[in-house]
N, C-alpha and C positions, 0 to 999 in steps of 0.2 A: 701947329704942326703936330699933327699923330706921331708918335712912335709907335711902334710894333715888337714884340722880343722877339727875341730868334726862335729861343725853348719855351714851350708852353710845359706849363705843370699841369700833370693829370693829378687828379683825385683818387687815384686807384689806391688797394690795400691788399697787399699781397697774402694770400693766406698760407702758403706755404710754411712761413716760420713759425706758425699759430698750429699748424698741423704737427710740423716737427715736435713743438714741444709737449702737444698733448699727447703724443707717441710717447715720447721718455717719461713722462708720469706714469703712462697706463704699463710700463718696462718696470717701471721703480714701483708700483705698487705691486704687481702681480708676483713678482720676484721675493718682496718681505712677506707678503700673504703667504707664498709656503716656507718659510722661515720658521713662522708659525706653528706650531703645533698643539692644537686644543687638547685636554687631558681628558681622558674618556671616563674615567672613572673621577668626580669630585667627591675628594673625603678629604676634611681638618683635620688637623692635628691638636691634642689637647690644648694645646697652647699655639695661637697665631697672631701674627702684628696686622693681618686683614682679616677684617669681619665681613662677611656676606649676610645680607638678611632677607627675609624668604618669608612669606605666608604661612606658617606653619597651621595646620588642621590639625596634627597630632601631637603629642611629647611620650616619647616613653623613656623613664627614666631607670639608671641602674647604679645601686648602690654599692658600695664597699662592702657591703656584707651581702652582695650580690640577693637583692631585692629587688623585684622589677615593677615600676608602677607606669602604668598608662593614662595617660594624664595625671588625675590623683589618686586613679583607686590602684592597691596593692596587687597585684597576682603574684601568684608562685608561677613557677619554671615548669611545670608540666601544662598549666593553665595555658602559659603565655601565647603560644600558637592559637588557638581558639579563641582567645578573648584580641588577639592583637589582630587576629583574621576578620573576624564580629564586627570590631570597629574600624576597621578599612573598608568593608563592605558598606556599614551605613554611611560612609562618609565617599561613597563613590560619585556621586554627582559632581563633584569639584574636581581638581586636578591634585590629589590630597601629597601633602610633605610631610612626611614624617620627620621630627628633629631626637633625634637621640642624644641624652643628657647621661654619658657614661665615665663614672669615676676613672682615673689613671691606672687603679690596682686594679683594675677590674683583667682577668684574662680577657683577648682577644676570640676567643668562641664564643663568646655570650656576644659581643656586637656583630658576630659572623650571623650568628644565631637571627637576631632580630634584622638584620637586612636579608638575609633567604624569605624572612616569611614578608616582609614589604616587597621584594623582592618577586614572589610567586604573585603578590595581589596586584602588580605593576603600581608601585609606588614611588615616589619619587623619597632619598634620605639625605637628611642633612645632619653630620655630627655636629652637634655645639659644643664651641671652643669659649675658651677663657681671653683674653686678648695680655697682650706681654705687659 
């Protein structure tokens, strides 16, 4: 003797609640994204608990006794614009990073100073920091 059920099961799959929920993700992400707010200007501080590291093509360096060296060779401060212009120029084929290595005494004009002139060559600057 056959039996028969009354209710057959379908194999169906509803996609509605599969809809709903990737609605509320794409709600809950779009909402923290501007939350967000990326910092337009990136500069370290002498001192930071995060390190960024970067390609660097150039170093210019400034010392305590406000001495300026470009990778290692010395220039004085009238120099600095010419010879820091000179070498952005031949190093234009790359995407060049300059990292500036500037004492804590140092005034804040002189690192003004040296990102105007990265600055006008479109250069990209990164302060190097000591880590805590």
């Amino acid at each position: 003797m056959a039996f028969k059920r009354r209710t057959k099961v379908k194999p169906d799959f509803n996609m509605a609640s599969m809809t709903d929920l990737v609605f509320l993700l794409l709600i809950f992400f779009m909402i923290t994204s501007t939350l967000v707010s990326p910092n337009a200007i990136k500069v370290s501080l002498p001192q930071a608990s995060s390190q960024v590291t970067t390609k660097t093509s150039l170093v210019v360096s400034i010392t305590p006794e406000l001495r300026f060296y470009i990778d290692a060779l010395e220039v004085s401060r009238e120099q600095l614009e010419q010879t820091l212009t000179a070498a952005l120029i031949s190093k234009a084929g790359s995407e060049t990073v300059v990292s500036v290595n500037c004492d804590k005494s140092v005034p804040v004009e002189y690192l003004v100073q040296v990102m105007r002139i990265c600055n006008n060559q479109k250069a990209k600057v990164v302060l190097a920091t000591q880590p805590e």
